[in-house]
C-alpha positions in Angstrom: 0.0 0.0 0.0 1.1 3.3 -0.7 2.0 6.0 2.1 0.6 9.4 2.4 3.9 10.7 1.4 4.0 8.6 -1.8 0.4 9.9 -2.6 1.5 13.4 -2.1 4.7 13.4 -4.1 2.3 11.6 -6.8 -0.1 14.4 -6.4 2.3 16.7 -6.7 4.2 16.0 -9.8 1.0 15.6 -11.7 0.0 19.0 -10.1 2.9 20.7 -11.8 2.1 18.4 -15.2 -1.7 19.9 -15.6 -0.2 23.2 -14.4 2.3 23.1 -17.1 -0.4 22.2 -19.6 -2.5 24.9 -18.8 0.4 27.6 -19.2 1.4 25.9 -22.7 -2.3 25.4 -24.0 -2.7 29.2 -23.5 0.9 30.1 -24.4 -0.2 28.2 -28.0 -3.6 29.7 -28.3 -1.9 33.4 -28.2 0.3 32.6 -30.9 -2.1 31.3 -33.5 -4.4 33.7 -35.7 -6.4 31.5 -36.8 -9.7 31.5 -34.6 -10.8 27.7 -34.4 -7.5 26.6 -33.5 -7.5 29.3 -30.9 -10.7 28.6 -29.2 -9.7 25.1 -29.5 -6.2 25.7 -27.4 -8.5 27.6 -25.1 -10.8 24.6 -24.7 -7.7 22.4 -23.6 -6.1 24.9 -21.1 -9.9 25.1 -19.6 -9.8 21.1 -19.4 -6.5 21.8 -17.5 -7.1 24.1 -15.2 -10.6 21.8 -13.9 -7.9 18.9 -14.0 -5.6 21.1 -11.5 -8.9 21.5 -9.4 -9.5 17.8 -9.1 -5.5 17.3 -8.4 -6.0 19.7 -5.2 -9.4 18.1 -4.2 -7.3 14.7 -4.3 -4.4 15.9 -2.3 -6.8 17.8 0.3 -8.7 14.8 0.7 -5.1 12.5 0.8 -3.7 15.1 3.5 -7.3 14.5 5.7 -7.7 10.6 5.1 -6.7 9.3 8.4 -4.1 6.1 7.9 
């Protein structure tokens, strides 16, 4: 079975990954002119940042779990 720590090293390196995805997923949509592929990097870096919402919720709920 995994430890807390593991779960929260885990948490945290896919934290920085969806993090990282949001930045780039904007970082593209402000470089392109053409409007559907901009709304569609725009998409993406919204699907990131709800994924960074559920990687907090899992590491708040990891750091409360009792042992």
């Amino acid at each position: 079975m995994f430890t807390k720590e593991a779960y929260t090293a885990y948490f945290r390196q896919i934290l920085e990954l969806e993090e990282r995805m949001a930045r780039e997923s904007q970082e593209l949509a402000d470089m392109v002119d053409d409007p559907e592929i901009k709304q569609f990097m725009l998409r993406i870096m919204m699907d990131e940042k709800r994924h960074v919402g559920y990687v907090k919720e899992l590491m708040r709920l990891s750091e409360t779990a009792e042992d």
